[in-house]
PDB file of N, CA, C and O in Angstrom:
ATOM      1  N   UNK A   1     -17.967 -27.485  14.914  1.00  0.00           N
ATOM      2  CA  UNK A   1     -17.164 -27.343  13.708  1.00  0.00           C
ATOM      3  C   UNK A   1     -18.078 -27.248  12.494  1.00  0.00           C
ATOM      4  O   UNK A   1     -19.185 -27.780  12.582  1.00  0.00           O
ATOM      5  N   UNK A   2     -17.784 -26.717  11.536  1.00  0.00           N
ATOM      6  CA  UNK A   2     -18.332 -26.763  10.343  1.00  0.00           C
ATOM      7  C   UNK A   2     -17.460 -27.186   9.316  1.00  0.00           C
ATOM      8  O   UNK A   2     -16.238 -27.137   9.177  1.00  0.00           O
ATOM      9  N   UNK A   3     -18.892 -27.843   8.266  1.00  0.00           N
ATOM     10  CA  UNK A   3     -18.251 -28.904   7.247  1.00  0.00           C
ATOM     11  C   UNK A   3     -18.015 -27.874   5.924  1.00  0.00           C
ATOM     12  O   UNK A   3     -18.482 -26.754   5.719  1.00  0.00           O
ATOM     13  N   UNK A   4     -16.984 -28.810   5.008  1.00  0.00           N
ATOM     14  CA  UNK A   4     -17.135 -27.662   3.816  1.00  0.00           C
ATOM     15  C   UNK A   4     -16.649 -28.978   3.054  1.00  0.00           C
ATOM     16  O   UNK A   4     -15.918 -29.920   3.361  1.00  0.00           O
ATOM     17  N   UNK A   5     -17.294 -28.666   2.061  1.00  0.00           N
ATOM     18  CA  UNK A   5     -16.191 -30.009   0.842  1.00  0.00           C
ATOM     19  C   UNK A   5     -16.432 -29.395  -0.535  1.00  0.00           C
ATOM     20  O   UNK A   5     -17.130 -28.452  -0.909  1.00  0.00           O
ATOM     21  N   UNK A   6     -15.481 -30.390  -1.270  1.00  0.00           N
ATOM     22  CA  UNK A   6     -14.823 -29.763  -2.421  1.00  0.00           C
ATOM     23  C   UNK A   6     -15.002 -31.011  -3.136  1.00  0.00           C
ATOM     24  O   UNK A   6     -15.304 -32.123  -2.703  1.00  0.00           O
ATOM     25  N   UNK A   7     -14.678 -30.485  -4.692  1.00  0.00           N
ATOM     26  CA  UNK A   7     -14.510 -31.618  -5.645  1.00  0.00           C
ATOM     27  C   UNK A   7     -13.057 -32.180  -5.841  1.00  0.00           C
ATOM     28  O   UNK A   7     -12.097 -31.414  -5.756  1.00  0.00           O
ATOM     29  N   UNK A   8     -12.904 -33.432  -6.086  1.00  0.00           N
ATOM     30  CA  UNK A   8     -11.537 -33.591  -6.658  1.00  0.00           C
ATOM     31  C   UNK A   8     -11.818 -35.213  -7.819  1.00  0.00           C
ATOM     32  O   UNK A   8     -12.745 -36.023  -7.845  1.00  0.00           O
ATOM     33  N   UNK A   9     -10.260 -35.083  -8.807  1.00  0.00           N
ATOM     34  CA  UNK A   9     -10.549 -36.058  -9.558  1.00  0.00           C
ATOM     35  C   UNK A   9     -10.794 -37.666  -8.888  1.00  0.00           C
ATOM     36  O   UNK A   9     -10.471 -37.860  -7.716  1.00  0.00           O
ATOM     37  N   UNK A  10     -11.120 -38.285  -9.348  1.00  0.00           N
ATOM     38  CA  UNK A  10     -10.924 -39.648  -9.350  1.00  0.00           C
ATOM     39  C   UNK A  10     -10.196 -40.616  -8.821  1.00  0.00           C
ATOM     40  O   UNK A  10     -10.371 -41.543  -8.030  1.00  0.00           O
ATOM     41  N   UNK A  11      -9.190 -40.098  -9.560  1.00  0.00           N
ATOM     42  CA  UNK A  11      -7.753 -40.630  -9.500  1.00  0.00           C
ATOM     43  C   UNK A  11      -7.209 -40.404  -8.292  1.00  0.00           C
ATOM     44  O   UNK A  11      -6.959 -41.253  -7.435  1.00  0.00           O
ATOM     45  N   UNK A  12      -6.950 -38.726  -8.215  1.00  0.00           N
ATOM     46  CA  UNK A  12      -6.751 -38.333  -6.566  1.00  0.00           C
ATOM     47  C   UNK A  12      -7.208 -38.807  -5.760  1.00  0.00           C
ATOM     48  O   UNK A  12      -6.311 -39.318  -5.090  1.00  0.00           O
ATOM     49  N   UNK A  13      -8.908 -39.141  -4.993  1.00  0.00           N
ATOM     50  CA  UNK A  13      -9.557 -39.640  -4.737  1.00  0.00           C
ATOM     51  C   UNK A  13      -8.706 -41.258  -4.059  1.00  0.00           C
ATOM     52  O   UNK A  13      -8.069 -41.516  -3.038  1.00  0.00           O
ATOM     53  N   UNK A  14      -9.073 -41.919  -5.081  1.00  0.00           N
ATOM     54  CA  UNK A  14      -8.115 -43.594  -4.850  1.00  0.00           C
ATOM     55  C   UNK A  14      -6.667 -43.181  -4.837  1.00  0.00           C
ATOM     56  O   UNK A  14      -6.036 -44.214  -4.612  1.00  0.00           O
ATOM     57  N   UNK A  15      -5.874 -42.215  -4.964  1.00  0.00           N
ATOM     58  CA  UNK A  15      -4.450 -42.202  -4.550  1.00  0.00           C
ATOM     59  C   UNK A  15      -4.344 -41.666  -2.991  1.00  0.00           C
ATOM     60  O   UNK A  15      -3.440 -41.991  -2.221  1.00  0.00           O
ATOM     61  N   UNK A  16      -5.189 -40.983  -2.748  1.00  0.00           N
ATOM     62  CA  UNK A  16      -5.415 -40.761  -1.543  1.00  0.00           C
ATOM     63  C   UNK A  16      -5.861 -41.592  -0.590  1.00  0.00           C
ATOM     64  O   UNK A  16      -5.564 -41.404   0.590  1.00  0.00           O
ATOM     65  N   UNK A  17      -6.547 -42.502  -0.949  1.00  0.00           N
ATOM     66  CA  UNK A  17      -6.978 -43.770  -0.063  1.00  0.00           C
ATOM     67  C   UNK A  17      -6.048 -44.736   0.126  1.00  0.00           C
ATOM     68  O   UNK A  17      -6.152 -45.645   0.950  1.00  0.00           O
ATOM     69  N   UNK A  18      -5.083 -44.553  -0.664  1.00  0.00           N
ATOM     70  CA  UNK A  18      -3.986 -45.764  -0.932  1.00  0.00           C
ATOM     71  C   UNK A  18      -2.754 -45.426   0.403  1.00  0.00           C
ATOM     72  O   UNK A  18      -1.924 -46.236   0.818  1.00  0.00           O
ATOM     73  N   UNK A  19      -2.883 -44.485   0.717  1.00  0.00           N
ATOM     74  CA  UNK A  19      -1.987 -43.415   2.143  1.00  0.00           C
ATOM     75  C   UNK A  19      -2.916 -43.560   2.999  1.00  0.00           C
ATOM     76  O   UNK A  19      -4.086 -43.196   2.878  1.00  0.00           O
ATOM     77  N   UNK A  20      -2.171 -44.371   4.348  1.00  0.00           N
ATOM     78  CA  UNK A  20      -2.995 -43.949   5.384  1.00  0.00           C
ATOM     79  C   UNK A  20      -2.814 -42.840   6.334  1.00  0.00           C
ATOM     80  O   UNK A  20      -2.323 -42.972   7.456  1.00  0.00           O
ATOM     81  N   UNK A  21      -3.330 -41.503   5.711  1.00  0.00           N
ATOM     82  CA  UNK A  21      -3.372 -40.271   6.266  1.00  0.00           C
ATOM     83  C   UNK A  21      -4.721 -39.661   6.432  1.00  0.00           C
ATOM     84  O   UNK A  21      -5.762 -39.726   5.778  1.00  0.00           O
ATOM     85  N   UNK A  22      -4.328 -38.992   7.620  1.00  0.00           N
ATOM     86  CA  UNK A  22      -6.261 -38.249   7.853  1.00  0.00           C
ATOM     87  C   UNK A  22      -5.700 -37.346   7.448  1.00  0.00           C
ATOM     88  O   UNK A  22      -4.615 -36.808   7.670  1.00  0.00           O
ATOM     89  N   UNK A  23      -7.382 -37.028   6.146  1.00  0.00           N
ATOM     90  CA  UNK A  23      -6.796 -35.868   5.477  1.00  0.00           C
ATOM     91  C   UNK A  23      -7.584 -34.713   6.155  1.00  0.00           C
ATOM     92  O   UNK A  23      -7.561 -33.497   5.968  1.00  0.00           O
ATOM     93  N   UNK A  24      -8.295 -35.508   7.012  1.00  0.00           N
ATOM     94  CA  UNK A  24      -9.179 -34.213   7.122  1.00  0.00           C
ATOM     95  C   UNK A  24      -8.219 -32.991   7.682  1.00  0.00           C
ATOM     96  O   UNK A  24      -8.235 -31.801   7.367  1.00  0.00           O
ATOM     97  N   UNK A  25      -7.126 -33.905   8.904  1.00  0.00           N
ATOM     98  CA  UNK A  25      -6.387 -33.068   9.752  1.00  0.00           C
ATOM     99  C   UNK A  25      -5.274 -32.350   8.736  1.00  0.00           C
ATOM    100  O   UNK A  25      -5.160 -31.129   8.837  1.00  0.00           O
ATOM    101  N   UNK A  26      -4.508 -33.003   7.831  1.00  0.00           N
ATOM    102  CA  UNK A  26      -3.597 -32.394   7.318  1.00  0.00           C
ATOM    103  C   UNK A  26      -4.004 -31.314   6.368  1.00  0.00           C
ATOM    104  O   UNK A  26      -3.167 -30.483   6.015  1.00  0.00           O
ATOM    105  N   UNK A  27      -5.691 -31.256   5.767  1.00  0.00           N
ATOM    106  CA  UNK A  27      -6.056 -29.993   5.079  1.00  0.00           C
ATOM    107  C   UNK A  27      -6.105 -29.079   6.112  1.00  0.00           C
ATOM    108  O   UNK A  27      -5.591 -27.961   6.153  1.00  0.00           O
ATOM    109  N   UNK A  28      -6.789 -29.667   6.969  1.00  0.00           N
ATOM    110  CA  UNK A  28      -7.003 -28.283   8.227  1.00  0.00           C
ATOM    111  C   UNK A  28      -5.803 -27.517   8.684  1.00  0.00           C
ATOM    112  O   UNK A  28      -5.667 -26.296   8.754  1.00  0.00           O
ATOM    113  N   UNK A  29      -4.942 -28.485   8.989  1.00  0.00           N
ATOM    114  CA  UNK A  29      -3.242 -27.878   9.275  1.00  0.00           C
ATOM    115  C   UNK A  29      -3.084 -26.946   7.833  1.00  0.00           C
ATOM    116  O   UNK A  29      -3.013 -25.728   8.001  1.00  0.00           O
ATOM    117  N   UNK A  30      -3.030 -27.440   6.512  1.00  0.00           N
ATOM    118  CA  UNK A  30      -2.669 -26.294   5.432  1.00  0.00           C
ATOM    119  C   UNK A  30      -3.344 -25.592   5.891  1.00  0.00           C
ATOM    120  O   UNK A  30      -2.833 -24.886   6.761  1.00  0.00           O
ATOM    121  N   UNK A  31      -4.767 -25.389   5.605  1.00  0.00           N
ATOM    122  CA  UNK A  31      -5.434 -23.907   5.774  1.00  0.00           C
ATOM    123  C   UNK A  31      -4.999 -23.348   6.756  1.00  0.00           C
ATOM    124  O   UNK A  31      -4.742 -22.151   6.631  1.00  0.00           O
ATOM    125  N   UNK A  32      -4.817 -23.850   7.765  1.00  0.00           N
ATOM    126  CA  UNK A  32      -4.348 -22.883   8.941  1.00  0.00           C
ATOM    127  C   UNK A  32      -2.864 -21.798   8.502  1.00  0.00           C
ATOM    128  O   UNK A  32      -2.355 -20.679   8.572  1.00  0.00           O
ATOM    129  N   UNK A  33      -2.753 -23.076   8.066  1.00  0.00           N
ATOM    130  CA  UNK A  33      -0.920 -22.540   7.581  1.00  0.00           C
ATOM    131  C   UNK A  33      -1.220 -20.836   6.837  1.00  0.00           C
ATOM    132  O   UNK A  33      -0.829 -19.678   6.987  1.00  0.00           O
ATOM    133  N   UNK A  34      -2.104 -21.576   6.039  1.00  0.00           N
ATOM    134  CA  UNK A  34      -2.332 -20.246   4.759  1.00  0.00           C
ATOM    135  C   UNK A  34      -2.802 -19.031   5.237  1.00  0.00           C
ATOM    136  O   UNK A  34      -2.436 -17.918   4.857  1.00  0.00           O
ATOM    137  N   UNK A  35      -3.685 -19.307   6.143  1.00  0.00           N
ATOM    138  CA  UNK A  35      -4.478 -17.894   7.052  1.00  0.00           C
ATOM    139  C   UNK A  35      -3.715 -17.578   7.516  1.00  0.00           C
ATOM    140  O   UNK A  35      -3.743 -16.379   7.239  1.00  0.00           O
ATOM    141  N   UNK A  36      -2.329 -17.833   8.538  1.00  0.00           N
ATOM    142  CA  UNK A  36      -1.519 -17.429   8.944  1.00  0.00           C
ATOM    143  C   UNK A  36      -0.572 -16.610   8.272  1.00  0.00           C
ATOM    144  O   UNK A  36      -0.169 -15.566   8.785  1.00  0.00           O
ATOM    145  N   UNK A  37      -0.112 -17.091   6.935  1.00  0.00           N
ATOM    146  CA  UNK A  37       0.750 -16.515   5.940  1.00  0.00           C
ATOM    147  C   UNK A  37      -0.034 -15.463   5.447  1.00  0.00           C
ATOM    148  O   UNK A  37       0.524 -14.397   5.185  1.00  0.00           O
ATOM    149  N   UNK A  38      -0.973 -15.566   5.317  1.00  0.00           N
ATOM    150  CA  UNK A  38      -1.687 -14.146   4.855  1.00  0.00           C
ATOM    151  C   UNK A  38      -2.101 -13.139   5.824  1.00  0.00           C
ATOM    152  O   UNK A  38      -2.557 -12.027   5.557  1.00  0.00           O
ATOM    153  N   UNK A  39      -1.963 -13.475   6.592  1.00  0.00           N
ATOM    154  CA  UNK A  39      -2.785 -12.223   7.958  1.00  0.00           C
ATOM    155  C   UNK A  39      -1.161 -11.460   8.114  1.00  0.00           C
ATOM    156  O   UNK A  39      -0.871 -10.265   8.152  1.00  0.00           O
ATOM    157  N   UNK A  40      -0.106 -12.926   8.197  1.00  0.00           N
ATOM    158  CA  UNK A  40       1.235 -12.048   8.136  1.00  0.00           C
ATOM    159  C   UNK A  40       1.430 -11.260   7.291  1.00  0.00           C
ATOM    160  O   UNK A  40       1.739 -10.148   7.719  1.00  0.00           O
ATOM    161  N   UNK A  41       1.361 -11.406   5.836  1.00  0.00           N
ATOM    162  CA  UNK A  41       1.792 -10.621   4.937  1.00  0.00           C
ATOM    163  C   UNK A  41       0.395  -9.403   4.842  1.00  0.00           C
ATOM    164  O   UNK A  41       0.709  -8.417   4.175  1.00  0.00           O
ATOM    165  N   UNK A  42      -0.462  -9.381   5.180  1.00  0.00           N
ATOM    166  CA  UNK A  42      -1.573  -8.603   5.594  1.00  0.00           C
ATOM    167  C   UNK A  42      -0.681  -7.202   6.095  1.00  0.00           C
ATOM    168  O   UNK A  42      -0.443  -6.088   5.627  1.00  0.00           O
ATOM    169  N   UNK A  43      -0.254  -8.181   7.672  1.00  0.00           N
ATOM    170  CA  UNK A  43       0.156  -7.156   8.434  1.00  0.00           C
ATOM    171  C   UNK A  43       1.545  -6.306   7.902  1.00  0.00           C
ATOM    172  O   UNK A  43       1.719  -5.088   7.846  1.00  0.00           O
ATOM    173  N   UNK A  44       2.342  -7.279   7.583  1.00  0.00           N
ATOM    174  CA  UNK A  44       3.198  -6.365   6.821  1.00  0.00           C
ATOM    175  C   UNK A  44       3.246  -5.350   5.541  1.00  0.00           C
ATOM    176  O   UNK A  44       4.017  -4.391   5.496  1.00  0.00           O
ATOM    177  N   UNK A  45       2.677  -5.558   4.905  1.00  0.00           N
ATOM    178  CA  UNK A  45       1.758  -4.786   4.105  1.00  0.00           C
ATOM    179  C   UNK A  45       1.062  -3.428   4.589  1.00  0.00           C
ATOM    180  O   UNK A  45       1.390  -2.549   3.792  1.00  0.00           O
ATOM    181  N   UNK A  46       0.174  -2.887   5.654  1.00  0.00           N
ATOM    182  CA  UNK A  46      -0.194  -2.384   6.789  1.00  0.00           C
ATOM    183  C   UNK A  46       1.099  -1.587   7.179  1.00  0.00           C
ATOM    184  O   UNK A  46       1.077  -0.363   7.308  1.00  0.00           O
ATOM    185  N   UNK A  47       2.279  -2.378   7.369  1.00  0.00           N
ATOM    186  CA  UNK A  47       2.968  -1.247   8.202  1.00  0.00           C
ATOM    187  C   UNK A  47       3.906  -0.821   7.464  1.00  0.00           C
ATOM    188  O   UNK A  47       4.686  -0.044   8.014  1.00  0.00           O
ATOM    189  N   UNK A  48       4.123  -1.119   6.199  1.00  0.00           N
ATOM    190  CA  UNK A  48       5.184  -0.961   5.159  1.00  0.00           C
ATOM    191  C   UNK A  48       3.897   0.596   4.670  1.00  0.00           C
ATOM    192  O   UNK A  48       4.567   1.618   4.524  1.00  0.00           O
ATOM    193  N   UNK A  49       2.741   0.789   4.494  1.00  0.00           N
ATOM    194  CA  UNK A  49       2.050   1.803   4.467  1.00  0.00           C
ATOM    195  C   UNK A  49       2.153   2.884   5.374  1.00  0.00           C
ATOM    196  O   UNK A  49       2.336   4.065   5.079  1.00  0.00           O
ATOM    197  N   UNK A  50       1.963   2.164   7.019  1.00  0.00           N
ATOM    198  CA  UNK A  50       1.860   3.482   7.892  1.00  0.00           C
ATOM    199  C   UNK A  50       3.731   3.792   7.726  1.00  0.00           C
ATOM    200  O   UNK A  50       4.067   4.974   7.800  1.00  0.00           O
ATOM    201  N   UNK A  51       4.785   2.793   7.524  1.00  0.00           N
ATOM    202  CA  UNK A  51       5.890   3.853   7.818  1.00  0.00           C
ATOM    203  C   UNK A  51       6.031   4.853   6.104  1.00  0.00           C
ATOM    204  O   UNK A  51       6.741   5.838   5.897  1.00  0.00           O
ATOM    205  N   UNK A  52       5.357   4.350   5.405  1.00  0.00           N
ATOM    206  CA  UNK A  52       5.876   5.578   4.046  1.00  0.00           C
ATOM    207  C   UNK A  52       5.089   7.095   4.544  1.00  0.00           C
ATOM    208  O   UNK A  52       5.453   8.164   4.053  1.00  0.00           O
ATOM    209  N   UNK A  53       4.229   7.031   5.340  1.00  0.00           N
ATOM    210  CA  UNK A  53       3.578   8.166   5.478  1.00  0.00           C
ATOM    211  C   UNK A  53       4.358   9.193   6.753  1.00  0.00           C
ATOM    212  O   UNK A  53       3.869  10.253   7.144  1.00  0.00           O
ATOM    213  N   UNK A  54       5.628   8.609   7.253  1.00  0.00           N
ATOM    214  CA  UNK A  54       5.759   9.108   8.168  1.00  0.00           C
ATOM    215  C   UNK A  54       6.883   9.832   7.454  1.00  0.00           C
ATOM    216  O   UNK A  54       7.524   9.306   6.544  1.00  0.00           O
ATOM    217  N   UNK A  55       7.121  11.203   7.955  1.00  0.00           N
ATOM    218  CA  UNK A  55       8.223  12.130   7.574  1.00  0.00           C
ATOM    219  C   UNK A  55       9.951  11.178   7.553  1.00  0.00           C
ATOM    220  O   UNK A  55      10.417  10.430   8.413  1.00  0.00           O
ATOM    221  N   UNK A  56      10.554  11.625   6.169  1.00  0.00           N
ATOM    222  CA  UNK A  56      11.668  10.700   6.303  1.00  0.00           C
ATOM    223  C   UNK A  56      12.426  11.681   7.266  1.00  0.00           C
ATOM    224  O   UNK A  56      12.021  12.737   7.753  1.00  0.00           O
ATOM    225  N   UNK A  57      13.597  11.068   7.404  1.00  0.00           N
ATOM    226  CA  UNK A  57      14.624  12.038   8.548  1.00  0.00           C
ATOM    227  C   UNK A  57      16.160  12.066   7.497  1.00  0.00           C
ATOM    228  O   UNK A  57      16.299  11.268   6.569  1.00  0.00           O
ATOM    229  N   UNK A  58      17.218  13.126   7.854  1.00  0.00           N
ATOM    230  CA  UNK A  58      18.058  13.139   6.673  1.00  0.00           C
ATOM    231  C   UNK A  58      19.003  12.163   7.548  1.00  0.00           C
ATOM    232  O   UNK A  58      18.993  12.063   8.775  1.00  0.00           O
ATOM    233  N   UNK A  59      19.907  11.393   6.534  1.00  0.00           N
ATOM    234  CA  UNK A  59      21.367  10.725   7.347  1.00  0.00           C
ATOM    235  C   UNK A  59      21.291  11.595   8.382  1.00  0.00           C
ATOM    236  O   UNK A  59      20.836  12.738   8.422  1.00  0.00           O
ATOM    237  N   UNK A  60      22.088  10.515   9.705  1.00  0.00           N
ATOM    238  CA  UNK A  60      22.944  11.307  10.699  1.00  0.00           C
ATOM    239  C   UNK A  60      22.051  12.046  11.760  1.00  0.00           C
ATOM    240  O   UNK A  60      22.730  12.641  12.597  1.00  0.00           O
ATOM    241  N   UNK A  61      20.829  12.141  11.908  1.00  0.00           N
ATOM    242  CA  UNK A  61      19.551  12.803  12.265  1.00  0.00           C
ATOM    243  C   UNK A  61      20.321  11.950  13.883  1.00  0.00           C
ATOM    244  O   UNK A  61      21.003  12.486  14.757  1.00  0.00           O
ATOM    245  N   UNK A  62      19.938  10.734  13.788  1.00  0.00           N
ATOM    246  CA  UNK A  62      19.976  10.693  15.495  1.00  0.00           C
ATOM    247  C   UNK A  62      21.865  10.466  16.071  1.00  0.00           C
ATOM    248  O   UNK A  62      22.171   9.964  17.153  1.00  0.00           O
ATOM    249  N   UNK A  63      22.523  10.801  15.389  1.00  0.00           N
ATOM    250  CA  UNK A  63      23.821  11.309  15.897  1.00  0.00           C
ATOM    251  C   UNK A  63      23.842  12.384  15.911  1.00  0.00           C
ATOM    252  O   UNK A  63      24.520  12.746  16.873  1.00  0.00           O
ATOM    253  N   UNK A  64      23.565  12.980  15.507  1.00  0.00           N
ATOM    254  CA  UNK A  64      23.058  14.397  15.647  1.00  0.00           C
ATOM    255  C   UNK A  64      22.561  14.991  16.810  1.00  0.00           C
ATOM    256  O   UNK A  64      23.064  15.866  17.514  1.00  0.00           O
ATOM    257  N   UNK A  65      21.341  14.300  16.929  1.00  0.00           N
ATOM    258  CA  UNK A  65      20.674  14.574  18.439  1.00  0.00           C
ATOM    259  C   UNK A  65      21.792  13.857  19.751  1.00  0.00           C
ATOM    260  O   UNK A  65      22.061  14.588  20.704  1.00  0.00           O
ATOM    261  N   UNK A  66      22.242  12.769  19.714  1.00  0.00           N
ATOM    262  CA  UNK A  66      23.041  12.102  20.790  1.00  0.00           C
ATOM    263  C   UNK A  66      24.266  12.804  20.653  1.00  0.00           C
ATOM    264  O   UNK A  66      25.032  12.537  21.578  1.00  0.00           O
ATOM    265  N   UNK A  67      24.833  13.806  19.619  1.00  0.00           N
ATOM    266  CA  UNK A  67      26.015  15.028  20.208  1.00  0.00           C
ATOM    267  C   UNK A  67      25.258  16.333  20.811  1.00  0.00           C
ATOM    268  O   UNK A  67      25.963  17.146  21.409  1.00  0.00           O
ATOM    269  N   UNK A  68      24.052  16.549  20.707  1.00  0.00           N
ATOM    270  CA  UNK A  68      23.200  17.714  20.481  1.00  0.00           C
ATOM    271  C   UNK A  68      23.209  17.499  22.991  1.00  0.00           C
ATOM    272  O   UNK A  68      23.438  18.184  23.988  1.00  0.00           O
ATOM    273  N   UNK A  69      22.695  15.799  22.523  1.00  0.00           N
ATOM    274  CA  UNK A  69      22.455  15.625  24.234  1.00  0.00           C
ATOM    275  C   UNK A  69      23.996  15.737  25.274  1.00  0.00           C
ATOM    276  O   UNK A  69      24.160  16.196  26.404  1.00  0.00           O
ATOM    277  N   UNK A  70      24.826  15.180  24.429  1.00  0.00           N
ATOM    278  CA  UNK A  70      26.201  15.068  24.841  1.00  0.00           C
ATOM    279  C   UNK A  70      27.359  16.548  25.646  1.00  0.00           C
ATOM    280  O   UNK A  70      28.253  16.679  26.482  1.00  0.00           O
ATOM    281  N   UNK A  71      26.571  17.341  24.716  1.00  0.00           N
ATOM    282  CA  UNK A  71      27.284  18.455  25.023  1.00  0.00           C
ATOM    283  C   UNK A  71      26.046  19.706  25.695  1.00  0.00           C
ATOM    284  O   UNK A  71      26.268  20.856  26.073  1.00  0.00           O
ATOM    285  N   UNK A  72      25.053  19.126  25.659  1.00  0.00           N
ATOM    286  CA  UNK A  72      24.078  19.941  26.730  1.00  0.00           C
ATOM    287  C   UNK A  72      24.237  19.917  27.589  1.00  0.00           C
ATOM    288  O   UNK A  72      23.905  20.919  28.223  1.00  0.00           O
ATOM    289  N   UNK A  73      24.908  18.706  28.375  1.00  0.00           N
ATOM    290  CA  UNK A  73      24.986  17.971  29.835  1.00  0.00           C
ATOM    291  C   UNK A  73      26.126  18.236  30.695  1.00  0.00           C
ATOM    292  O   UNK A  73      26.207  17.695  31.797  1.00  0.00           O
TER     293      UNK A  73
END
């Protein structure tokens, strides 16, 4: 694992000690959280791009084709 640390006030500091919570685990759980929310919105982002590039189709396009198959048959 690798270490990383940060500054915080004082105050925070001793309010945080006053909770008995490991913070180490519950920062690690946020960040995780956050990488997750962003790789999602990443990806959606990504495909909200590849579908604008794709040819639109007019109303009615695939009823169209499913009477087109209907009466071929």
């Amino acid at each position: 694992m690798e270490v990383i640390s940060l500054r915080i006030p004082k105050d925070l500091k001793k309010a945080m000690k006053e909770i008995e919570i490991n913070w180490s685990d519950e920062i690690r759980r946020f960040i995780e959280a956050k990488i997750r929310e962003y790789r999602r919105k990443r990806a959606l982002e990504e495909i909200d791009t590849m579908l604008s590039t794709l040819p639109r189709v007019e109303k009615g396009t695939a009823r169209n084709y499913v009477r087109e198959d209907r009466e071929g048959n």
